[in-house]
FIZADREN-185357 format. One record per residue (C-alpha): residue number from 1; residue in one letter; x, y, z. Coordinates in steps of 0.1 Angstrom, whole numbers, padded with zeros to 4 digits. Layout:
+-----+---+-------+-------+-------+
!   k ! r !     u !     v !     w !
+-----+---+-------+-------+-------+
! NUM ! A !     X !     Y !     Z !
...
+-----+---+-------+-------+-------+
//
This chain:
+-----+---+-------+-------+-------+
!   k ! r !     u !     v !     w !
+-----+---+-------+-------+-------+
!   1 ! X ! -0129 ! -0258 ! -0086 !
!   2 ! X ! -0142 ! -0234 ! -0059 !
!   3 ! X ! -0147 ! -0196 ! -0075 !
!   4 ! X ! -0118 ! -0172 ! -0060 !
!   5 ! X ! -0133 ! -0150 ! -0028 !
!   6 ! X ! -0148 ! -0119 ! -0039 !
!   7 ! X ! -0147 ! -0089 ! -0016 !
!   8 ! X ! -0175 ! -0090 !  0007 !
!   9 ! X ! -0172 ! -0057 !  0020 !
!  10 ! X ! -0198 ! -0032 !  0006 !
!  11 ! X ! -0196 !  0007 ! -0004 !
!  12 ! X ! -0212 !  0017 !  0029 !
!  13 ! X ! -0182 !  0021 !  0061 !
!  14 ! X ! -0181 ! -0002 !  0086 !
!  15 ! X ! -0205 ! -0028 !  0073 !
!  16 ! X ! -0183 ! -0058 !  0078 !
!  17 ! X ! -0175 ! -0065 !  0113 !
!  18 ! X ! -0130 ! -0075 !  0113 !
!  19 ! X ! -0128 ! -0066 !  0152 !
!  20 ! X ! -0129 ! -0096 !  0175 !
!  21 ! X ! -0117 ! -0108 !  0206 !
!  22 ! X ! -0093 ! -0131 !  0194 !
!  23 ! X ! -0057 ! -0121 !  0211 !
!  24 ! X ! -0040 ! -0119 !  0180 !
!  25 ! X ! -0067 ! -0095 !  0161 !
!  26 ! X ! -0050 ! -0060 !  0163 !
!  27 ! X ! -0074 ! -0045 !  0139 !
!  28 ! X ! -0088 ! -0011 !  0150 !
!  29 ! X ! -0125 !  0010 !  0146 !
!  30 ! X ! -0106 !  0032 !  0127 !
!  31 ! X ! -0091 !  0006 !  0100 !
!  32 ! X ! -0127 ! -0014 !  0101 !
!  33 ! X ! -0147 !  0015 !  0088 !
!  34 ! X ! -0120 !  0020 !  0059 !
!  35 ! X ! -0129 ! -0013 !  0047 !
!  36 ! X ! -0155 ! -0015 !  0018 !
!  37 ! X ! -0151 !  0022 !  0011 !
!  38 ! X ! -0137 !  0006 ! -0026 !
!  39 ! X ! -0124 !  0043 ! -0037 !
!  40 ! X ! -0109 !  0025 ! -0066 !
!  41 ! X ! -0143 !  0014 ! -0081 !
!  42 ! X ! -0160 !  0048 ! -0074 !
!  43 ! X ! -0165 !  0063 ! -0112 !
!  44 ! X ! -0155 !  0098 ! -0106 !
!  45 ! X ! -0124 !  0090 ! -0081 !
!  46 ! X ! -0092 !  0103 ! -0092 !
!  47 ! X ! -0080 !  0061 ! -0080 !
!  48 ! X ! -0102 !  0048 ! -0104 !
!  49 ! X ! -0093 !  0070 ! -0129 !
!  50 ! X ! -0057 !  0061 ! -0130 !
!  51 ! X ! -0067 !  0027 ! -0126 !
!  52 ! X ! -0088 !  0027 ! -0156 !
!  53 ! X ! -0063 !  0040 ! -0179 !
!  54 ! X ! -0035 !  0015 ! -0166 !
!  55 ! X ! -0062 ! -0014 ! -0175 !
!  56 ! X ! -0071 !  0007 ! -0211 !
!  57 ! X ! -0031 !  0004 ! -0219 !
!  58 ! X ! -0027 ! -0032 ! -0217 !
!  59 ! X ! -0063 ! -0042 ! -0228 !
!  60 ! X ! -0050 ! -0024 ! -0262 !
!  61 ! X ! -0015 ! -0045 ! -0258 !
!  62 ! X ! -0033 ! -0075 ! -0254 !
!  63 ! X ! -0071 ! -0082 ! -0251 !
!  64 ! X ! -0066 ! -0112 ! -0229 !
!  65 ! X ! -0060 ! -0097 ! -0201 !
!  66 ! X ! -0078 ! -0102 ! -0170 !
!  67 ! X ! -0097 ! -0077 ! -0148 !
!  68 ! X ! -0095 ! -0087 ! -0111 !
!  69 ! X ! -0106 ! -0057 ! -0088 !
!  70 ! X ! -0132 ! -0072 ! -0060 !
!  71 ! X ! -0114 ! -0097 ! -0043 !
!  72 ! X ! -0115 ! -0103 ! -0007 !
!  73 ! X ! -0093 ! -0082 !  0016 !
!  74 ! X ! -0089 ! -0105 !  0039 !
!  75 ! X ! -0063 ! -0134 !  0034 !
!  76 ! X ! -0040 ! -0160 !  0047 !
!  77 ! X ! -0008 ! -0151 !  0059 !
!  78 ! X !  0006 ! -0183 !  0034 !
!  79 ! X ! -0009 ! -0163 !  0002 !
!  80 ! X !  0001 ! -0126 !  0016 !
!  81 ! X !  0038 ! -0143 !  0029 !
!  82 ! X !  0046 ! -0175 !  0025 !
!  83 ! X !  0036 ! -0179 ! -0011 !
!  84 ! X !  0063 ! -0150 ! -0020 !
!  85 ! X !  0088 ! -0158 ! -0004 !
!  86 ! X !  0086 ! -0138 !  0024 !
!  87 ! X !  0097 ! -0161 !  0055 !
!  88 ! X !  0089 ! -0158 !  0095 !
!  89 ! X !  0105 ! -0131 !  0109 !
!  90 ! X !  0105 ! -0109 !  0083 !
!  91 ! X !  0097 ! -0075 !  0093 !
!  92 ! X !  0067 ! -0070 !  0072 !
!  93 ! X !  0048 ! -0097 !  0096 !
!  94 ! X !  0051 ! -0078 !  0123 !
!  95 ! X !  0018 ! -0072 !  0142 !
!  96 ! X !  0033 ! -0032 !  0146 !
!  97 ! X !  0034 ! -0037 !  0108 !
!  98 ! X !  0005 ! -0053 !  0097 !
!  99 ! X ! -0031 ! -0056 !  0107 !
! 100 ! X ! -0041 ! -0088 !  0119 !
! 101 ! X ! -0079 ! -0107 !  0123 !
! 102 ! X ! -0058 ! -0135 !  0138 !
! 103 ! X ! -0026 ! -0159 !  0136 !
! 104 ! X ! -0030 ! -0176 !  0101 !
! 105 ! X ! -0053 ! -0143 !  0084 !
! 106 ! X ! -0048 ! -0109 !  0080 !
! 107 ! X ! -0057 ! -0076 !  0058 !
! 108 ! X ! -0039 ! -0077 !  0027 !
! 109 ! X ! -0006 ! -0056 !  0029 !
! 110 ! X ! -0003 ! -0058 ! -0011 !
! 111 ! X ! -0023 ! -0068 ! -0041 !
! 112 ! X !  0004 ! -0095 ! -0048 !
! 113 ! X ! -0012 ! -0118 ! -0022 !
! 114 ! X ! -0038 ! -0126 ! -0051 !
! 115 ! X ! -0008 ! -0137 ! -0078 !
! 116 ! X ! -0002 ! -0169 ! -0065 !
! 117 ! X ! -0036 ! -0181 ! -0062 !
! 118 ! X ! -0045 ! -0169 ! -0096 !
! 119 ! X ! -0014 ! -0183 ! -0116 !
! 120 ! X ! -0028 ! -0218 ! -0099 !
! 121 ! X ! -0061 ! -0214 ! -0114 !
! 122 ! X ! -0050 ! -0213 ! -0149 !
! 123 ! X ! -0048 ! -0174 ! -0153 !
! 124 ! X ! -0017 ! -0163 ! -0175 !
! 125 ! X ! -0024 ! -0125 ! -0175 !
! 126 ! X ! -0040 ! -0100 ! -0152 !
! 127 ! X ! -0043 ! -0070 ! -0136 !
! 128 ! X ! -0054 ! -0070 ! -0097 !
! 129 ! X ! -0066 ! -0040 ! -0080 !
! 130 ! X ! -0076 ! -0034 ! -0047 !
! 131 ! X ! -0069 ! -0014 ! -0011 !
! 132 ! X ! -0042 ! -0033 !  0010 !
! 133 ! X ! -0032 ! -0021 !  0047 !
! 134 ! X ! -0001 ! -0014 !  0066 !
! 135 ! X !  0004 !  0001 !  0102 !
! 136 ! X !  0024 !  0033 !  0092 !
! 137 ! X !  0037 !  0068 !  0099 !
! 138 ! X !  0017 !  0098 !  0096 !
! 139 ! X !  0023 !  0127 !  0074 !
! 140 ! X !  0010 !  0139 !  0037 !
! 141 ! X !  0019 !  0114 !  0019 !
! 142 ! X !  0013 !  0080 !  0044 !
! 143 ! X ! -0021 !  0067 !  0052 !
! 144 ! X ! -0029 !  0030 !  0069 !
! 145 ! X ! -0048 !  0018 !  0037 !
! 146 ! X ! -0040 !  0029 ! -0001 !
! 147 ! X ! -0047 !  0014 ! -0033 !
! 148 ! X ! -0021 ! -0010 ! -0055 !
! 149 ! X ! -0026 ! -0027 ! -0089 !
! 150 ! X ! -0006 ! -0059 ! -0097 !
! 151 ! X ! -0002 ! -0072 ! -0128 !
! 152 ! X !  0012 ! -0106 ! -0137 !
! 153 ! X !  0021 ! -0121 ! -0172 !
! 154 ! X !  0035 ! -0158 ! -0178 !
! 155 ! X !  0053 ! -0155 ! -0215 !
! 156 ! X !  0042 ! -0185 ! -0239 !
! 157 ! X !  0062 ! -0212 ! -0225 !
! 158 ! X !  0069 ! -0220 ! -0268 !
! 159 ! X !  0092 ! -0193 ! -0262 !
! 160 ! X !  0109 ! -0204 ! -0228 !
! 161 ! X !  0140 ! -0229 ! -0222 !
! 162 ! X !  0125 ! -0262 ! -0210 !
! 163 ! X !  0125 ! -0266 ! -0171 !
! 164 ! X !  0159 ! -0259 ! -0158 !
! 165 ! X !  0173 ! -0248 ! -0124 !
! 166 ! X !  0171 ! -0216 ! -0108 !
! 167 ! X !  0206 ! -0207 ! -0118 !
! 168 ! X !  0208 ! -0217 ! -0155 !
! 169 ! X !  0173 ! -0198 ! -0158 !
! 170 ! X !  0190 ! -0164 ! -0144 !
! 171 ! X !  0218 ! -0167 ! -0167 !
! 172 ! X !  0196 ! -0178 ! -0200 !
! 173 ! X !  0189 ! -0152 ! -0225 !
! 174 ! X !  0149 ! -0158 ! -0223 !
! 175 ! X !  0152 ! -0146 ! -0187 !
! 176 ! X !  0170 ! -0112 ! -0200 !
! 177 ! X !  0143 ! -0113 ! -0229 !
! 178 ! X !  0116 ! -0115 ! -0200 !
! 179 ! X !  0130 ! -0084 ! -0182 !
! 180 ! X !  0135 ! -0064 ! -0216 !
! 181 ! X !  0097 ! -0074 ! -0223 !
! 182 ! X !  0087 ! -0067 ! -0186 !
! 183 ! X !  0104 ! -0029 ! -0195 !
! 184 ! X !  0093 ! -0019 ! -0228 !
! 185 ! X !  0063 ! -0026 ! -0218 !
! 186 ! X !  0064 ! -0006 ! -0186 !
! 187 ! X !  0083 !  0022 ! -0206 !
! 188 ! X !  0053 !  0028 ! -0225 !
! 189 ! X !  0024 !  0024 ! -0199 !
! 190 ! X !  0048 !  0053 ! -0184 !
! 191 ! X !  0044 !  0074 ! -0208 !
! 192 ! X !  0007 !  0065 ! -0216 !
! 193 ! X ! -0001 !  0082 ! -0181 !
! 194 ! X !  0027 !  0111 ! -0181 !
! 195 ! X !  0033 !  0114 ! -0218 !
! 196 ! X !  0072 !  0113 ! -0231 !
! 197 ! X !  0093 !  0115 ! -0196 !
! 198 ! X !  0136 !  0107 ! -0192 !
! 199 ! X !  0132 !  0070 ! -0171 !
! 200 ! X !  0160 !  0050 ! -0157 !
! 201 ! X !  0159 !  0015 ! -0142 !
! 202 ! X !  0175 !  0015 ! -0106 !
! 203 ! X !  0181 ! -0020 ! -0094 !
! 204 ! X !  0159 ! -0035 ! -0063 !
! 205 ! X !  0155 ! -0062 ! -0042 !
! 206 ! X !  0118 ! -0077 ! -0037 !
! 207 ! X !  0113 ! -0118 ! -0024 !
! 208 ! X !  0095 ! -0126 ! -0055 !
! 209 ! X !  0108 ! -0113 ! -0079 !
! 210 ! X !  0140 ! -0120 ! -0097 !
! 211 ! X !  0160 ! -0102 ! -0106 !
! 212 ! X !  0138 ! -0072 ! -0092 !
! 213 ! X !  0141 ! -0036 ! -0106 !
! 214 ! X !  0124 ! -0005 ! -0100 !
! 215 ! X !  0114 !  0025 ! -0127 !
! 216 ! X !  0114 !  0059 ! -0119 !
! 217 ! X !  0110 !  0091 ! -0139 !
! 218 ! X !  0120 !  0127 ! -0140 !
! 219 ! X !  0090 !  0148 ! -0140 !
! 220 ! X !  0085 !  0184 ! -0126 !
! 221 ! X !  0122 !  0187 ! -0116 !
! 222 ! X !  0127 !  0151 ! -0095 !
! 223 ! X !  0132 !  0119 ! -0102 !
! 224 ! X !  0099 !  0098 ! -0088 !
! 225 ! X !  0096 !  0059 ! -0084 !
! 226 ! X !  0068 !  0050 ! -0098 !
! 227 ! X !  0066 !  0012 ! -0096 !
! 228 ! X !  0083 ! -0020 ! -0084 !
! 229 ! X !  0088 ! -0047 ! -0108 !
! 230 ! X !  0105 ! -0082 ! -0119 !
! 231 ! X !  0108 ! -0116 ! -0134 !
! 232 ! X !  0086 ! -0138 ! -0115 !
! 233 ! X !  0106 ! -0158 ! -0090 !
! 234 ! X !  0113 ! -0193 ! -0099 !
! 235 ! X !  0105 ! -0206 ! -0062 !
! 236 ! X !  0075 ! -0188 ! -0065 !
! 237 ! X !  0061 ! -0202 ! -0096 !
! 238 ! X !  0076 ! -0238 ! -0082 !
! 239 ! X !  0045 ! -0236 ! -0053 !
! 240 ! X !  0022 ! -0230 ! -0077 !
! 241 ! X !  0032 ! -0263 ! -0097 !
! 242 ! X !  0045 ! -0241 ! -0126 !
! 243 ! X !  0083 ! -0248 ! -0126 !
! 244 ! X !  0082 ! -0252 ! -0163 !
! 245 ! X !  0066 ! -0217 ! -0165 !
! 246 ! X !  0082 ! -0182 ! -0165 !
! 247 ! X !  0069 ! -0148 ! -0164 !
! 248 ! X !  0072 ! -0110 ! -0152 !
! 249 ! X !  0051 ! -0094 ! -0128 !
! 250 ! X !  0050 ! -0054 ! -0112 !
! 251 ! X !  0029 ! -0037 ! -0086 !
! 252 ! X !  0022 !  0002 ! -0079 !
! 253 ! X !  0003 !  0026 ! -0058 !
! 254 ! X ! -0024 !  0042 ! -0069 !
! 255 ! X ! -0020 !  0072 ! -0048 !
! 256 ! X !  0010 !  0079 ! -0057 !
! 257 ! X !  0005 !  0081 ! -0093 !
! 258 ! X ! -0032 !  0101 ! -0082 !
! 259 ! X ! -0012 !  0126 ! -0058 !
! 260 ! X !  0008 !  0136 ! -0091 !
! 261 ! X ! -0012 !  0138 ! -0121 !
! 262 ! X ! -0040 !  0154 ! -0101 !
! 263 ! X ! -0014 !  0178 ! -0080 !
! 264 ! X ! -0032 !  0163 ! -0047 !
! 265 ! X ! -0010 !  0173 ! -0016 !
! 266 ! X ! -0025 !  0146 !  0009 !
! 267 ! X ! -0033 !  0115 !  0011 !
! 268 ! X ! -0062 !  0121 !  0032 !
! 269 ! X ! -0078 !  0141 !  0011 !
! 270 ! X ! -0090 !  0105 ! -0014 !
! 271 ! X ! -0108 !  0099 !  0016 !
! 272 ! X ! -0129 !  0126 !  0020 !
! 273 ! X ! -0161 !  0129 !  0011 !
! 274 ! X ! -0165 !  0167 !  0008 !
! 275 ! X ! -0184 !  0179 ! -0025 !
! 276 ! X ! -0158 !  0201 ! -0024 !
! 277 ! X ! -0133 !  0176 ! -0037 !
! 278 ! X ! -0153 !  0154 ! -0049 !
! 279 ! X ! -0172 !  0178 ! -0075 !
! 280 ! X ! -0141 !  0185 ! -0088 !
! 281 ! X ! -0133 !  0150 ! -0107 !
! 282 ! X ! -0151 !  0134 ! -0137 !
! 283 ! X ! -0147 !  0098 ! -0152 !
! 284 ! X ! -0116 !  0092 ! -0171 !
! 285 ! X ! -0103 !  0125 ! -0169 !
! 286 ! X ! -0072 !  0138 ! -0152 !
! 287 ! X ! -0077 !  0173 ! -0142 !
! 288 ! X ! -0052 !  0196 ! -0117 !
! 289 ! X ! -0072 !  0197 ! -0081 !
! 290 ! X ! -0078 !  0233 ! -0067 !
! 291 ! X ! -0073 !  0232 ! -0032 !
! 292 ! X ! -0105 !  0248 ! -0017 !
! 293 ! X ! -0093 !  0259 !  0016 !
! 294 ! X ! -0061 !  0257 !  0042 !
! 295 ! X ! -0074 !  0256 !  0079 !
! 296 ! X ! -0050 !  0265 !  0101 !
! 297 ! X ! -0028 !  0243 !  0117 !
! 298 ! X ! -0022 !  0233 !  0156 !
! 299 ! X !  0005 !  0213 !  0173 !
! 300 ! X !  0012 !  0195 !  0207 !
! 301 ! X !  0041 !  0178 !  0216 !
! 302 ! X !  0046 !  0146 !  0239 !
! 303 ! X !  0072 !  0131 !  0255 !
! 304 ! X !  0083 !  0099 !  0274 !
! 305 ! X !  0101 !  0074 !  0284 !
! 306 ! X !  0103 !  0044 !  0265 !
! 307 ! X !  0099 !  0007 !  0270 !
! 308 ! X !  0129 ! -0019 !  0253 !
! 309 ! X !  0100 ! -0032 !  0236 !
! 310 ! X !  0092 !  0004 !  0219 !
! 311 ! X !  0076 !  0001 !  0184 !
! 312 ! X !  0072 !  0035 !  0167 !
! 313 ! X !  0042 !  0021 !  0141 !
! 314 ! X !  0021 !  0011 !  0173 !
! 315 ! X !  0024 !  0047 !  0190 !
! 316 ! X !  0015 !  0060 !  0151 !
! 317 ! X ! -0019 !  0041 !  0155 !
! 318 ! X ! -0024 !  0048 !  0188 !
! 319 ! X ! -0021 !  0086 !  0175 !
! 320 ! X ! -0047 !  0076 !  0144 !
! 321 ! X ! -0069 !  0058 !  0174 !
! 322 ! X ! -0077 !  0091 !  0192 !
! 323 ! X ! -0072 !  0115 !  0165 !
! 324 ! X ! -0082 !  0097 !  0131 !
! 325 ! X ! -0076 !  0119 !  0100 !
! 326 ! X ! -0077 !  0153 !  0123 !
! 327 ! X ! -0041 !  0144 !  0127 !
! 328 ! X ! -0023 !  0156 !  0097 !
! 329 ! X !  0016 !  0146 !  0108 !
! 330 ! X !  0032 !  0130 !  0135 !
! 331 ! X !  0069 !  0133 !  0141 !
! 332 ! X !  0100 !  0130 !  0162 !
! 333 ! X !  0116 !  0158 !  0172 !
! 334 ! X !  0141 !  0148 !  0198 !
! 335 ! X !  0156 !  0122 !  0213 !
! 336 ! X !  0179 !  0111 !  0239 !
! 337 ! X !  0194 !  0090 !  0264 !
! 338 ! X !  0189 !  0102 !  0306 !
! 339 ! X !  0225 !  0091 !  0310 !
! 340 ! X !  0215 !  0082 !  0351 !
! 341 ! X !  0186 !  0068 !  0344 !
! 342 ! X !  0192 !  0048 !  0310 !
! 343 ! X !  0160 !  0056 !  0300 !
! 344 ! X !  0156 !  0068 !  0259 !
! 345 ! X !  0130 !  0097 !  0259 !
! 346 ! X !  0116 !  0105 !  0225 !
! 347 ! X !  0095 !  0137 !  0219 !
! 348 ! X !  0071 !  0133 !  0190 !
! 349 ! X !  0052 !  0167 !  0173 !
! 350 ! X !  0012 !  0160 !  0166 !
! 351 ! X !  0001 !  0184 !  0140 !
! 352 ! X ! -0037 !  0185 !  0138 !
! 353 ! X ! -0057 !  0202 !  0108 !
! 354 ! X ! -0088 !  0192 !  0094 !
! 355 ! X ! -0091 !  0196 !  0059 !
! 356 ! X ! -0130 !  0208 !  0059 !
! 357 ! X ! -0129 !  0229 !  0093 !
! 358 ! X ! -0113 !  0249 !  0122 !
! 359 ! X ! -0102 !  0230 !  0151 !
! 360 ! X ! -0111 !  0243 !  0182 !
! 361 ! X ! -0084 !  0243 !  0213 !
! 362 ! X ! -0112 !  0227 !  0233 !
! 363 ! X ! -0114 !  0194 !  0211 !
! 364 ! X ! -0078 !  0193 !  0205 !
! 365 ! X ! -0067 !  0193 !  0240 !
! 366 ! X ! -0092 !  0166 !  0245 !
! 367 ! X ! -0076 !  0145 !  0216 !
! 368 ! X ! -0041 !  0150 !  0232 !
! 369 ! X ! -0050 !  0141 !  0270 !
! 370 ! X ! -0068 !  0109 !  0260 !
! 371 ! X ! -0035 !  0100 !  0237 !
! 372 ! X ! -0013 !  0107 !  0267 !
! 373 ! X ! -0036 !  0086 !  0287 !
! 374 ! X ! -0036 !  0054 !  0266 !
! 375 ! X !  0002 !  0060 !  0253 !
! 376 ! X !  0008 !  0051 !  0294 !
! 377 ! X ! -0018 !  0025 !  0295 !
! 378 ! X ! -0013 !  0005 !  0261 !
! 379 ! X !  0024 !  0012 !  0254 !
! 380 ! X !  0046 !  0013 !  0287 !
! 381 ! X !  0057 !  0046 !  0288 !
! 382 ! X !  0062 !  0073 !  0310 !
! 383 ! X !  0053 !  0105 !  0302 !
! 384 ! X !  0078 !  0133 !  0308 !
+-----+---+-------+-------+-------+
//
């Protein structure tokens, strides 16, 4: 049996060439030197330290677990898609969506592209870390690449009905066992990383998972999702020749658990290398970050015309293209139709701040005209 592909990426930016000339590869500079940066593996990141505490929790529930947190990036579009459920023409494989190195592979958009591949080779219980990317807006709390965890656990099939179909499975009392498994023990990995905190299970809807539910907690006055979760879909567990198996399985950001136990107001800021927030962490412990300066902010505006074929995500990394993390949020501001033309005209705001400098009119000016240049050239607009 060939061993799974470990990440070859390294800790060093932009060792590991994705860019080609291949006319489906949509992958950018600014992506390609994201890739191998592993903040999750770094000791002293805030990511890893959250990440080591979810993998302390269930070690301590159950010392079989498996510890999965190198793998490969890159993967097919049948184990990121196809595998889960997730059929053509779903909006997630959209190229203004996802990053793609060509037709059939792609950069991970989750951590659950791993599951099915593990479940085939014999692993019953896991946890899978690692960065996954997704074209996206641009404000505080969005970035292009963040950091999941998955975790998958197939329940002793002693315990589970003998194989039956889809629909007598749903409506068997092991399947509601499953789910009351899958949130007690979520309840208390909860509370392992916030201590006691009011939850409530709201009803979701993910391909492979079902039934699929989502936990959120009240903590510092708002309720907060924290993670998605489910039983394991039969159909996926069917094409990975374990029809007579059954199991739960739930994914999370690590950011988003980060940016609240360590009060960290933006996402960019994991990325940084400044001592100044970097000095400020220590393995294993969760400590409140002190925010060590606020550079002023600066804002252009841009508007045009735009094409039938407008996608907002591709004008968002066009924006990340010229400006990169200078750009601290990008939004629309107005909107309408030229009712003799027909045209639609949007107007976006691009609020630039560094977070470890002043920005200088002079730069940011030359930021904005190259955007407007290649929003015309790459996009089909006209500027207003």
């Amino acid at each position: 049996m060939a061993p799974l592909a470990v990440s070859a990426t390294t800790s060093v930016a932009g060792a590991r060439t994705l860019i080609s000339d291949d006319p489906n590869n949509n992958v950018t500079p600014f992506i390609e030197k994201l890739v191998g940066r592993n903040l999750h593996l770094i000791p002293n990141h805030p990511l890893n330290t959250i990440k080591r505490k979810i993998e302390k929790y269930f070690l301590q529930l159950d010392e079989r677990f498996e510890i999965f947190d190198s793998l490969d990036p890159v993967v097919t579009c049948t184990a990121c898609f196809d595998d889960l459920n997730i059929p053509p023409g779903h909006p997630a494989r959209k190229p203004s969506d996802t990053y793609y190195l060509s037709e059939t592979t792609l950069l991970r958009t989750h951590t659950s592209a791993h599951q099915s591949e593990l479940m085939r080779r014999g692993h019953e219980r896991f946890l899978c870390t690692g960065d996954v990317y997704r074209r996206d807006e641009i404000d505080a709390s969005h970035y292009p690449a963040f950091h999941q965890m998955e975790a998958v656990l197939l329940m002793d099939p002693a315990d589970m009905p003998a194989q039956i179909s889809r629909e007598e499975w749903l409506a068997s009392d092991a399947c509601a066992r499953t789910a009351d498994e899958l949130k007690t023990t979520l309840e208390g990995l909860v509370d392992s990383l916030f201590g006691p905190v009011e939850k409530r299970w709201v009803e979701a809807y993910f391909p492979f998972t079902e039934p699929s539910i989502e936990l959120e907690i009240f903590f510092q006055g708002d309720w907060l999702e924290v993670l998605g979760c489910g039983v394991i879909h039969s159909e996926v567990l069917a094409k990975c020749d374990l029809s007579h198996r059954h199991g739960w399985a739930f994914g999370l950001g690590l950011e988003r658990l980060a940016m609240i136990l360590f009060s960290i107001p933006d996402i960019r800021l994991f990325w940084t290398e400044d001592e100044r927030f970097t000095s400020q962490f220590q393995t294993g412990e969760v400590v409140k970050f002190l925010p060590y300066s606020k550079y002023p902010e600066c804002y252009k505006d841009i508007a045009f015309f735009v094409p039938a074929s407008w996608e907002e995500n591709d004008f968002m990394e066009l924006c990340r293209e010229c400006g990169g993390d200078l750009m601290e949020n990008v939004k629309c501001i107005d909107e309408f139709v030229n009712p003799k033309l027909g045209k639609r005209s949007l107007c976006y705001r691009v609020s630039y701040r560094s977070l470890d400098r002043s920005l200088t009119n002079e730069e940011i000016d030359q930021i904005q005209f190259s955007l407007r240049d290649k929003v015309t050239l790459r996009l089909g607009v006209e500027l207003r």
